[in-house]
C-alpha positions as a printed Julia matrix, in Angstrom:
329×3 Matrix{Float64}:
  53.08  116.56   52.87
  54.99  119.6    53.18
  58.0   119.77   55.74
  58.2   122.68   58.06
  62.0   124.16   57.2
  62.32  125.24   60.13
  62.17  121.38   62.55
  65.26  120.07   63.46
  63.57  116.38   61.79
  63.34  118.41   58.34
  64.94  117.1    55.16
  66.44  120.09   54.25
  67.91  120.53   57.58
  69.15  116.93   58.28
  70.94  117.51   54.58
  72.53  120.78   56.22
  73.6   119.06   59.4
  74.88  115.79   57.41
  76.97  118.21   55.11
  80.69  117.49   55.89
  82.43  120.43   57.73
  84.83  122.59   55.89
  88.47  121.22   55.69
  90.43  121.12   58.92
  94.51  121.4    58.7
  95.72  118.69   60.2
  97.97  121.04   62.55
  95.01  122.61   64.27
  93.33  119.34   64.91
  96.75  117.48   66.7
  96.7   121.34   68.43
  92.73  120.75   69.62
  93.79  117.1    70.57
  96.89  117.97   72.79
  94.37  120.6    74.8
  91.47  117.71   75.11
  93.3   114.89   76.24
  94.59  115.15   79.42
  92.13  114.06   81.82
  94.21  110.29   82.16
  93.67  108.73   78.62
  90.21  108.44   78.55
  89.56  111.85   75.84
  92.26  110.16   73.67
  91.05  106.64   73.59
  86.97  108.19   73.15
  89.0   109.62   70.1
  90.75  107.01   68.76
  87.0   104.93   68.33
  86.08  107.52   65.89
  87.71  106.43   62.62
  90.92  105.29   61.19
  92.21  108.84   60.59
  91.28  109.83   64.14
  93.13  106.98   65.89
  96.39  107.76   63.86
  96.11  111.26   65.19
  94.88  110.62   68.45
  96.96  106.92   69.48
 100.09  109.04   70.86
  98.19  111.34   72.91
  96.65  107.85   74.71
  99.86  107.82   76.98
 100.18  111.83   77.12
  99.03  111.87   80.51
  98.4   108.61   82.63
  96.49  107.77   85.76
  96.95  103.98   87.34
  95.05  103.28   90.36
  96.21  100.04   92.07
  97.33   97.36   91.88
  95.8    95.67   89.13
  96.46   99.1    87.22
  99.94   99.21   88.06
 100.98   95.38   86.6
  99.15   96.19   83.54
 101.19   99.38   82.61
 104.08   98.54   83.52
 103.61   95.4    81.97
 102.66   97.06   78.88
 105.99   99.45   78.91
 108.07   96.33   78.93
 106.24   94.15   76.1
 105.28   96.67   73.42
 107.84   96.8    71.16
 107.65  100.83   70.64
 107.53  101.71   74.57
 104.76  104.71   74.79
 107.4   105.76   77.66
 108.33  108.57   75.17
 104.45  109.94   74.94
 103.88  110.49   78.41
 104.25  113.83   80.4
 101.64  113.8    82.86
 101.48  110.62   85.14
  99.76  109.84   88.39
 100.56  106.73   90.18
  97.74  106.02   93.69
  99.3   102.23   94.7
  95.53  102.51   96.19
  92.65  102.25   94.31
  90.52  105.55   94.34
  88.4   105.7    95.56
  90.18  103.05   98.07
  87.73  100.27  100.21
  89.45  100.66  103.68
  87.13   97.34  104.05
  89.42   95.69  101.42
  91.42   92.58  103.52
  93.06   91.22  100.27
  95.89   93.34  100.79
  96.29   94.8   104.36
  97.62   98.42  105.33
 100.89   97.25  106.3
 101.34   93.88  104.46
 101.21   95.22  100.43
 103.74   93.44   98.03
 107.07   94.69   97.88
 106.11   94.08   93.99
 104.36   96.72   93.41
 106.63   99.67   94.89
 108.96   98.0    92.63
 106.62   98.16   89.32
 105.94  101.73   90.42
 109.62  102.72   90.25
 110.0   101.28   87.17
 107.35  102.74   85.7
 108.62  106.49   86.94
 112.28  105.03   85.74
 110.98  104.27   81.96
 108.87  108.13   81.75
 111.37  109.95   83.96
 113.33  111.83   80.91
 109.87  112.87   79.01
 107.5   113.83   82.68
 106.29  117.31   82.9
 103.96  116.27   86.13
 104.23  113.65   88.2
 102.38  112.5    91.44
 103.16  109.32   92.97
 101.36  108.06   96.05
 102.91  104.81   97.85
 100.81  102.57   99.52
 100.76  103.52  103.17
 103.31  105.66  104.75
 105.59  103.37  106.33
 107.33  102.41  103.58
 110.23  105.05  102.25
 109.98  106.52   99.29
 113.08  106.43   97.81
 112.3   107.72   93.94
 114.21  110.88   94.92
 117.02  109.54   96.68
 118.27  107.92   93.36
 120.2   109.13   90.61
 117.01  108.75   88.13
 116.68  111.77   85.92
 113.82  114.35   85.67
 115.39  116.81   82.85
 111.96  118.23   81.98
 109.4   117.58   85.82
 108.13  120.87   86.17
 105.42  119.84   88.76
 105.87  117.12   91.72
 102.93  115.69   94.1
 104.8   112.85   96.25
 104.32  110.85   99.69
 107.34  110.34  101.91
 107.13  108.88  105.7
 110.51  110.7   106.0
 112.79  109.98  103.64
 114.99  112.98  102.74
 115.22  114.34   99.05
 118.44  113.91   97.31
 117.86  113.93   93.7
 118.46  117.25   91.72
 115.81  118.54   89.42
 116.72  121.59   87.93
 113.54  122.61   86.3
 111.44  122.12   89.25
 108.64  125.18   90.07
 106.02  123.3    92.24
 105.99  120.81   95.41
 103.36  119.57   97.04
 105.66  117.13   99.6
 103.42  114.93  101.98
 105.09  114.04  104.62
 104.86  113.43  108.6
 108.53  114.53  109.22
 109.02  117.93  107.27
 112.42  118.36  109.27
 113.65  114.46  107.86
 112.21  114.97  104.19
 112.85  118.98  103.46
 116.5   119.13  102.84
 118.23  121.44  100.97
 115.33  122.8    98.87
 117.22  125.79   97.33
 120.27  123.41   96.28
 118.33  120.92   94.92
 114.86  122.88   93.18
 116.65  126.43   92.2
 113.56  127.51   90.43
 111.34  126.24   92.96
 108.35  128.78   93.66
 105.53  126.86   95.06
 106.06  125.1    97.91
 102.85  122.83   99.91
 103.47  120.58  102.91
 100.82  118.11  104.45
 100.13  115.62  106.39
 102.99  116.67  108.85
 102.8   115.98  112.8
 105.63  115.42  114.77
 108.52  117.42  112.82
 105.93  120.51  111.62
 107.57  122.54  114.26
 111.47  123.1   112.83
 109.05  123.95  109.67
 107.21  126.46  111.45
 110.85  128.1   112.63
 112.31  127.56  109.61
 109.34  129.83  107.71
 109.54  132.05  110.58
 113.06  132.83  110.43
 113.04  133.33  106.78
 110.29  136.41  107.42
 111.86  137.64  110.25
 109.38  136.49  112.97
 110.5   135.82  116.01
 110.13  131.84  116.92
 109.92  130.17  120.72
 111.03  126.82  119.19
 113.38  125.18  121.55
 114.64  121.96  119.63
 118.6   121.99  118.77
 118.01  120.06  115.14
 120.76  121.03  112.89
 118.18  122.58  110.38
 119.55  122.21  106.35
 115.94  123.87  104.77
 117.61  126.34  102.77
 114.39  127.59  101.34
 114.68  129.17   98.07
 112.46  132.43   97.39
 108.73  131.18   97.83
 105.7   133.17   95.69
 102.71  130.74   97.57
 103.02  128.14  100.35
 100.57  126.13  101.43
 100.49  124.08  105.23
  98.28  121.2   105.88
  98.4   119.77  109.34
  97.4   116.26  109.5
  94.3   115.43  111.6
  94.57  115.09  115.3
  93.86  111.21  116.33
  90.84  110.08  117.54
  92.1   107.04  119.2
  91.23  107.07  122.61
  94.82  105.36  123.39
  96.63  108.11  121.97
  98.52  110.16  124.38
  97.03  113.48  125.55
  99.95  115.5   125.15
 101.23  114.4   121.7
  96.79  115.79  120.98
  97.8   119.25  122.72
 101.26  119.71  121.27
  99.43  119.06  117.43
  96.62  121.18  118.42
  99.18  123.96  119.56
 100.94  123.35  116.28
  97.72  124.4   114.93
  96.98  126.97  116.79
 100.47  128.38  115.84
 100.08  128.17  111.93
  96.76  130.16  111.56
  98.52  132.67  113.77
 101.4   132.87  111.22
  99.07  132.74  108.19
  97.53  135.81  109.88
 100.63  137.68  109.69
 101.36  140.33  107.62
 104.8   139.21  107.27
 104.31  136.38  105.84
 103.7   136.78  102.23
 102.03  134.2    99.94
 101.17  131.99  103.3
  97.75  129.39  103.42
  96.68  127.25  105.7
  94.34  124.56  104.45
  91.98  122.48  106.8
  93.27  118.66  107.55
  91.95  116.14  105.61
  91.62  112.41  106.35
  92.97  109.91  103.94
  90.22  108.11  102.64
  89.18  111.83  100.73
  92.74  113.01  100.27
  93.69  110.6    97.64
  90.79  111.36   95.78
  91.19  115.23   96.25
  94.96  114.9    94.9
  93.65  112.68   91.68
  91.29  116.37   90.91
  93.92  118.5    91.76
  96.16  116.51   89.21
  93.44  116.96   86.62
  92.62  120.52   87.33
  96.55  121.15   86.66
  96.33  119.65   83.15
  93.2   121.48   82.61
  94.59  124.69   83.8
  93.27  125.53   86.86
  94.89  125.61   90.19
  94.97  122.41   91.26
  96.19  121.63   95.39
  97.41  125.47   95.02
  94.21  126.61   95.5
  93.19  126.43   99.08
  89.6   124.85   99.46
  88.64  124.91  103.33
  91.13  127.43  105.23
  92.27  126.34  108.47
  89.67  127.83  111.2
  91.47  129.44  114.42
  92.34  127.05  117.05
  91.06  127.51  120.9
């Protein structure tokens, strides 16, 4: 029986396909490795099941960026940094830490919003502790926002964070990181957390703030001032922003309550603060200003996991603004 040359099923082509590729330098293929594997591990340990040679190339790049998701996550790495004997804290430069799972079962009643073990913030710091010195990214999202987050009120060192995602209730930031370009603070009280930006983040150029209520109106002045807008804020808070010279900022207000026990004029006063932002982002003065739609948290700590990803991968990440803030009546 004669075999059509040209079906994929054809002797003659299944010898072509099986033929082994030309040689590869081993440079190029650690190169194509470093650009594939940063989506959390998973490229790096698909990699390491291929063969023997693969997994000696690929095994550092398992720990070259790192996502842990809860709880159960969290023990097991930092477990794992304290019990291998050659620490992979050296291979990682990207890390996201969610102390919820994603996506998170607001159902869950093992652990409850306010109640999680103090055990876990604790495993998290260490964890940030051990990879500080080698992190290029880092996003780190406590449990609930109640409990300070005091990772940048300590003396830990971040020689070589170039990119920072992190949840504060209102804990100021202290620690100095000199190589800093991008923030993405979340935060309820802006005027408690946003101290001393220029001082601390000289080469800070990309600034976002979310989840803000309360204290998003010294913010507001503060970005107003620095273009020159005139601002009818009336509060006599010693402000210490000291906002270095932004290229792109990007305001999220946090959602207005639903409750019906919340009080009606803590609703207006958000929905004014609203109102106020889209009015600024519609000024021609001020350059490089977005205003993104709030977001509720059950989809926000998903959203931040992708925008982590579409960092690594290139793209723009939480810098790119998905639903612009619609004018406020």
């Amino acid at each position: 029986m004669e075999f059509d040359r040209e079906l994929p099923f054809s002797p003659v082509c299944l010898s072509d396909a099986l033929a082994p590729f030309p040689p590869i330098p081993t440079e190029l293929i650690l190169v194509i490795l470093e650009l594939a594997c940063v989506d959390g591990g998973r490229t790096a340990y698909a990699v390491c099941l291929v063969s023997k040679h693969f997994y000696a190339l690929a095994k550092p790049l398992l720990f070259y960026s790192v996502a842990v998701c809860g709880i159960d996550q969290i023990d097991a790495f930092s477990d794992r940094l304290s019990l291998v004997q050659r620490a992979p804290a050296i291979y990682v430069r990207h890390l996201f830490i969610s102390e919820r799972e994603i996506p998170y079962d607001w159902n869950d009643s093992r652990v409850s919003f306010m109640d999680m073990p103090v055990e876990v913030g604790w495993r998290s710091h260490r964890i940030i502790e051990a990879v500080a010195p080698f992190l290029e990214t880092l996003c780190y999202l406590p449990f609930n926002g109640w409990r300070n987050n005091d990772i940048l009120q300590t003396d830990i060192p971040f020689p070589r964070l170039r990119e920072l995602v992190i949840s504060s209730y209102q804990a100021p930031l202290m620690a100095s990181i000199p190589l800093l370009e991008r923030l993405h603070m979340r935060t309820r009280y802006p005027s408690e957390s946003l101290q001393h930006l220029g001082q601390l983040y000289p080469r800070l150029t990309y600034l976002k703030v979310s989840g803000f209520e309360d204290g998003g109106g010294c913010l507001i002045h503060e970005l107003k001032r620095s273009w020159g807008i005139p601002s009818t804020w009336e509060e006599k808070e010693n402000l210490a922003f000291c906002l270095p010279p932004l290229r792109r900022i990007v305001l999220q207000h946090a959602p207005l309550p639903l409750d019906a026990w919340y009080p009606e004029n803590q609703i207006e006063q958000g929905r004014a603060r609203m109102k106020e932002l889209v009015e600024l982002a519609e000024s021609e003065l001020a350059v490089g200003l977005s205003v993104e739609e709030p977001i509720y948290a059950e989809r926000e700590l998903g959203q931040l996991k992708l925008a982590w990803l579409s960092r690594l991968d290139g793209g723009q990440g939480c810098w790119g603004v998905r639903r612009p803030q619609r004018s406020i009546d």
